[in-house]
Backbone bond lengths (Angstrom), bond angles and torsions (degrees), N, CA, C in turn:
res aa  C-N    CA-C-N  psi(-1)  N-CA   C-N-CA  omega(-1)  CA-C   N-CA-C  phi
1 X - - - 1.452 - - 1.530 110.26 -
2 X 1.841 125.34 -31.93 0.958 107.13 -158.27 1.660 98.88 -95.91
3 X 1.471 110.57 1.76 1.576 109.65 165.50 1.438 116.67 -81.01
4 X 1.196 111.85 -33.10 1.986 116.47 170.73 1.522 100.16 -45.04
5 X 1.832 117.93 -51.78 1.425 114.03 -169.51 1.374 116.57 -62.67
6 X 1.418 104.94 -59.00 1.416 115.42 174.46 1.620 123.51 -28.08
7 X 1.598 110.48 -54.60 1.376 135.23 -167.15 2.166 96.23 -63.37
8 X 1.453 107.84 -17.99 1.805 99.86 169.35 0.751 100.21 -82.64
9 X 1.587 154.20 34.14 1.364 107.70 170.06 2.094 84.63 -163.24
10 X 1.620 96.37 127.76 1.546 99.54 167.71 1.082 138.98 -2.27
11 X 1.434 175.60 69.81 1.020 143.05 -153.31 2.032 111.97 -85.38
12 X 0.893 131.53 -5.65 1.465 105.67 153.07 1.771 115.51 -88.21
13 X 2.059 101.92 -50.88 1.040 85.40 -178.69 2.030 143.60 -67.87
14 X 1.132 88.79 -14.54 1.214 106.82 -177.34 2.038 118.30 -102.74
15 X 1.056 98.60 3.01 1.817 105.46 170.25 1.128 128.41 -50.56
16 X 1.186 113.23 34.35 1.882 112.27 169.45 1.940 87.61 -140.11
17 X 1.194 101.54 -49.07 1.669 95.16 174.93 1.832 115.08 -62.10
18 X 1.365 106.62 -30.36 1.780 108.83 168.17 1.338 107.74 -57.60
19 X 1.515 112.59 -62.06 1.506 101.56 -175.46 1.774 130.46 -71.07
20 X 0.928 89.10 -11.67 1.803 109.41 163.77 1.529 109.54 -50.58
21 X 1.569 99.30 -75.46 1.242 114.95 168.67 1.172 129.68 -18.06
22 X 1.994 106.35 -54.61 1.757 108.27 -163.65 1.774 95.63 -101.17
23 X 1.554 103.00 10.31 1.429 98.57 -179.14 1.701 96.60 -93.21
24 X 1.182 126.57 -37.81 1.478 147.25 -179.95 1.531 111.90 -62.24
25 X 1.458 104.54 -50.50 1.894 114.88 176.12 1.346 107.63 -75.04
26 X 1.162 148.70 -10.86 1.255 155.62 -164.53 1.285 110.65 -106.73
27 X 1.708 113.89 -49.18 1.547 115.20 -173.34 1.628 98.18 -79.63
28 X 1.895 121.04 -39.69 1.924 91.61 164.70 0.975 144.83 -60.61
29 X 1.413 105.15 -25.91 1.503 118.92 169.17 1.315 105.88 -39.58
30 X 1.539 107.68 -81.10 1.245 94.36 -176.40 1.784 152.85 -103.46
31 X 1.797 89.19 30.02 1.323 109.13 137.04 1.562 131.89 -63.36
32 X 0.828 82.02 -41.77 1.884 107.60 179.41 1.648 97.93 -74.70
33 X 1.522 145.22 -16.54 1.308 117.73 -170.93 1.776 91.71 -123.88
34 X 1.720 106.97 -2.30 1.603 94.70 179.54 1.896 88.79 -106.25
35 X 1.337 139.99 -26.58 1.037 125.28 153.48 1.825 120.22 -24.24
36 X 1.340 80.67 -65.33 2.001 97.94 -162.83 1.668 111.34 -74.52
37 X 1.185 105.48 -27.76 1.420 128.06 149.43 1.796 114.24 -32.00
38 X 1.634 108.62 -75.37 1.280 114.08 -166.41 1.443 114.16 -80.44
39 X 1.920 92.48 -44.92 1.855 90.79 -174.75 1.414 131.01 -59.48
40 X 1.374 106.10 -49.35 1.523 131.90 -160.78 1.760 96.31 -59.70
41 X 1.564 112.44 -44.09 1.738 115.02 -177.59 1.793 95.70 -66.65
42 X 1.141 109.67 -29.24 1.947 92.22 -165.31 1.485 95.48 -88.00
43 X 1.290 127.23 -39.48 1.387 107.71 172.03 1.413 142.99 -72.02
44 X 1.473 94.50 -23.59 1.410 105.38 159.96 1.745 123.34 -79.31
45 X 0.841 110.74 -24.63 1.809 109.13 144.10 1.493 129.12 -35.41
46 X 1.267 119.89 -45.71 1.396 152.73 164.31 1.641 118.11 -50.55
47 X 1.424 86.30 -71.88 1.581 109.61 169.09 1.797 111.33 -169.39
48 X 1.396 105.88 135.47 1.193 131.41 -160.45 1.567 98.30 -74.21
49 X 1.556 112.06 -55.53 1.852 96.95 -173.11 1.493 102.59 -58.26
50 X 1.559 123.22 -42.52 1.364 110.33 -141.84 1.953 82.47 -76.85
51 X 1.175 141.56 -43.47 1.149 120.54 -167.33 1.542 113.39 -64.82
52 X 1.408 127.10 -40.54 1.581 108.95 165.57 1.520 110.19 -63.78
53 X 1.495 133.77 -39.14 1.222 115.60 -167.12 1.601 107.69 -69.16
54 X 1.222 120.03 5.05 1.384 117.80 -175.23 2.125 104.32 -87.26
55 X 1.489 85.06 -56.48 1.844 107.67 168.52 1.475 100.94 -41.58
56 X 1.504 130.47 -52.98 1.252 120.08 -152.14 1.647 92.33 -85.22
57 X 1.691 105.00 -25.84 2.166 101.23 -177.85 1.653 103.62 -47.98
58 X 1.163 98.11 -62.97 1.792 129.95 -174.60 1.392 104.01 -37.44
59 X 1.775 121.70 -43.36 1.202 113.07 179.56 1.772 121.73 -86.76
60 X 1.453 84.81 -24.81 1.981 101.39 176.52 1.909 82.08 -57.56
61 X 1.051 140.82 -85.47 1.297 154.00 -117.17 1.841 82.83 -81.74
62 X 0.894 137.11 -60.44 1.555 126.59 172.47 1.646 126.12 -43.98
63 X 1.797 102.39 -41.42 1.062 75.81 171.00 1.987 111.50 -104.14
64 X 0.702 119.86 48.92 1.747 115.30 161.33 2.049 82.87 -111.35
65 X 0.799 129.65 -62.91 1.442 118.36 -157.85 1.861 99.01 -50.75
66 X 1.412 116.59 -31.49 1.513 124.84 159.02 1.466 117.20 -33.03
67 X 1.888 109.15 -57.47 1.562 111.83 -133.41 1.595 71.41 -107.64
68 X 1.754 141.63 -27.41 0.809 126.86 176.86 1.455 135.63 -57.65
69 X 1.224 104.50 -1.59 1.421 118.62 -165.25 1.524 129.21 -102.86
70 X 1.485 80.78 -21.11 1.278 117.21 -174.09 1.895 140.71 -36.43
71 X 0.904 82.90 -47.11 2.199 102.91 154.91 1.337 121.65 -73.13
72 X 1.439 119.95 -5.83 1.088 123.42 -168.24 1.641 105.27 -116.44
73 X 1.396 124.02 -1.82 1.765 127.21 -159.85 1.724 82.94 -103.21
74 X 1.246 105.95 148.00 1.609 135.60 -173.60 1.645 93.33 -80.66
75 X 0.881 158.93 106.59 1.427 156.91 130.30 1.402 132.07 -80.06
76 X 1.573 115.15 111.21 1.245 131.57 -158.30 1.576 101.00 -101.36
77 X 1.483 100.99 120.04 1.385 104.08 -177.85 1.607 112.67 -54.49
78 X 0.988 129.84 165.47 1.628 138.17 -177.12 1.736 95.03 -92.42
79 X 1.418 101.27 124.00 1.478 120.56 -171.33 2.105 103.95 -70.73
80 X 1.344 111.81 -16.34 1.606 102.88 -170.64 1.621 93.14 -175.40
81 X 1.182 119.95 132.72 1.415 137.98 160.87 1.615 137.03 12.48
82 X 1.233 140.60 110.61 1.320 106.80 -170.73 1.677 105.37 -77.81
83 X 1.547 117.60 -8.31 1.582 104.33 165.09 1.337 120.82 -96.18
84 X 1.252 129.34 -2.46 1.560 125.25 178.20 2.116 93.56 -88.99
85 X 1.419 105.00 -17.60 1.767 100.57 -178.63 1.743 99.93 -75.98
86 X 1.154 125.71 -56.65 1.330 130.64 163.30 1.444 108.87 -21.21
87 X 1.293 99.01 -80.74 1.945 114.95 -168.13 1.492 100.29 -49.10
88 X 1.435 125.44 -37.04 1.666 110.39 169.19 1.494 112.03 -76.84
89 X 1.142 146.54 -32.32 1.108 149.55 -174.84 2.013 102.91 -62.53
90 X 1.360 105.23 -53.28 1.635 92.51 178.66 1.299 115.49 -74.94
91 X 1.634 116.78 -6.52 1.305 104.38 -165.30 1.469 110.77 -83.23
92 X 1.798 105.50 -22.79 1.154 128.14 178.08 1.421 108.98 -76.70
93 X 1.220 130.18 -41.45 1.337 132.39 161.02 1.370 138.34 -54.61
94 X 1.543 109.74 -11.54 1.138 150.30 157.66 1.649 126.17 -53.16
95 X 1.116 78.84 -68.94 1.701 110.59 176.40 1.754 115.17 -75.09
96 X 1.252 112.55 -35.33 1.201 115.15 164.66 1.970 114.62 -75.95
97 X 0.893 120.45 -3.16 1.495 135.45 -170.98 1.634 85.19 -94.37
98 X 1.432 103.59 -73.12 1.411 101.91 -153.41 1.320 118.44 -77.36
99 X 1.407 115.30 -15.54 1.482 121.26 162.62 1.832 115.60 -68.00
100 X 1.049 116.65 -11.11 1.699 118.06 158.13 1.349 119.40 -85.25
C-alpha cells in the first residue's frame, strides 16, 4: 500500500512531499494499530459485538476514503506482461541452477 502512495507523487520533483507522505503513512499506521490495539480490548470487555462492530466501522470508513479517491490516483500502465515477467524469471532461475 505504501508503494501505491509513493508511486503519486515524482520522485525527484516532488521529494520533500514523498517524504512527508511516508512520514504521514507511517505515523497512522501506527496510530491506527496502538488506537485499535487499546480501544477495541476495553470495549469489548464491556461488550463483545459493539467492540468488533466498532473495528469493522473503522474499516468500512477506510475503505470508502480508499474507493473515494479513486479518479484522482496516478496509474501507470504495466510496461510488459504479468506472464512474459514469470517466463523470464524461470528462465533466469534456470540458468542460475544449471550454471552450478
Amino acid at each position: 500500500v505504501n508503494v501505491f502512495g509513493a508511486k503519486q507523487f515524482h520522485p525527484v520533483v516532488q521529494k520533500s512531499s514523498l517524504e512527508e507522505y511516508f512520514l504521514n503513512f507511517y505515523m497512522c499506521i501506527n496510530i491506527g494499530a496502538l488506537v485499535g490495539g487499546i480501544l477495541v480490548p476495553f470495549i469489548a470487555q464491556h461488550n463483545v459485538t459493539i467492540g468488533y462492530t466498532f473495528a469493522t466501522f473503522a474499516m468500512f470508513c477506510s475503505v470508502l476514503c480508499f474507493i473515494s479517491g479513486t479518479s484522482r490516483y496516478v496509474r501507470l500502465k504495466p510496461r510488459r506482461s504479468l506472464r512474459s515477467w514469470f517466463a523470464s524469471e524461470d528462465k533466469n532461475s534456470l540458468q542460475i541452477i544449471s550454471a552450478e
